[in-house]
C-alpha positions, 0 to 999 in steps of 0.5 A, spaced: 500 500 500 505 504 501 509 503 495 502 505 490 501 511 495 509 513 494 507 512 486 501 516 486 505 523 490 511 522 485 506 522 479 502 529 482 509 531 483 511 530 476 505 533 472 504 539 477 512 540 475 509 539 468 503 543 468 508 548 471 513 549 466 508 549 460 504 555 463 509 559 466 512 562 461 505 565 458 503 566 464 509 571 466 508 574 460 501 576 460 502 578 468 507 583 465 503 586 460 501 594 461 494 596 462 491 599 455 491 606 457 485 611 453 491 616 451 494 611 447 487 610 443 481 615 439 475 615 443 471 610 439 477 605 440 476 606 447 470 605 447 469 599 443 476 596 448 471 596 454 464 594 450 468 588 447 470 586 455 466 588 459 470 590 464 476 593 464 483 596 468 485 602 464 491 607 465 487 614 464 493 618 465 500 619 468 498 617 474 492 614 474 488 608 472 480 605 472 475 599 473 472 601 467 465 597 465 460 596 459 454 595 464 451 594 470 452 587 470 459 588 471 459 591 478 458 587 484 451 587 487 453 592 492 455 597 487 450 597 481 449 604 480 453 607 474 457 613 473 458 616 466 466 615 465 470 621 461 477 618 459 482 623 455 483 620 448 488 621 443 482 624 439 478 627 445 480 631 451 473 628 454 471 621 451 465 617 455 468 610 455 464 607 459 463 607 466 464 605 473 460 602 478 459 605 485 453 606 491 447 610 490 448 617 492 445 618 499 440 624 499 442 630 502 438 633 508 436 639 507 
């Protein structure tokens, strides 16, 4: 029993090893891609990059990024209240790309 139950660890130990030299290169590789930044792209671009995926991390300037979303369905449940979403493109200084998710505004007490 011992000497099947050896044999069976090795042969995890083989494939996770395997499975681990086969994907990890790619899996560097896309880990290291920089984010798409809005600047980079004319609006139109921009704005068809977020639609195709959904949800996206987006540089939107020297120092700044977003979680861009095409729909309310990319938000958590908490946060499905959109907000319009203005980015700088290469073509328009101020480009609805898509928006991003958040609370409902609480209503101010006058």
């Amino acid at each position: 029993m011992k000497r099947w139950a050896g044999l069976s660890m090795a042969l995890v130990a083989g494939a996770v090893v395997s499975t681990a030299t086969l994907f990890g290169p790619a899996m560097d590789t896309a880990s290291a891609q920089a984010r798409p930044d809005t600047r980079s792209m004319t609006c139109a671009q921009a704005q068809n990059f977020v639609r195709q995926r959904g949800a996206v991390v987006m540089t939107t300037g020297r120092n700044t990024f977003e979680r861009i979303v095409a729909s309310a369905r990319y938000c958590p449940p908490q946060q499905n209240f959109l907000r319009r979403f203005n980015a700088e493109t290469s073509d328009a200084r101020h480009c609805q790309v898509g928006f991003t998710c958040g609370g409902r505004p609480v209503p101010s007490r006058n």
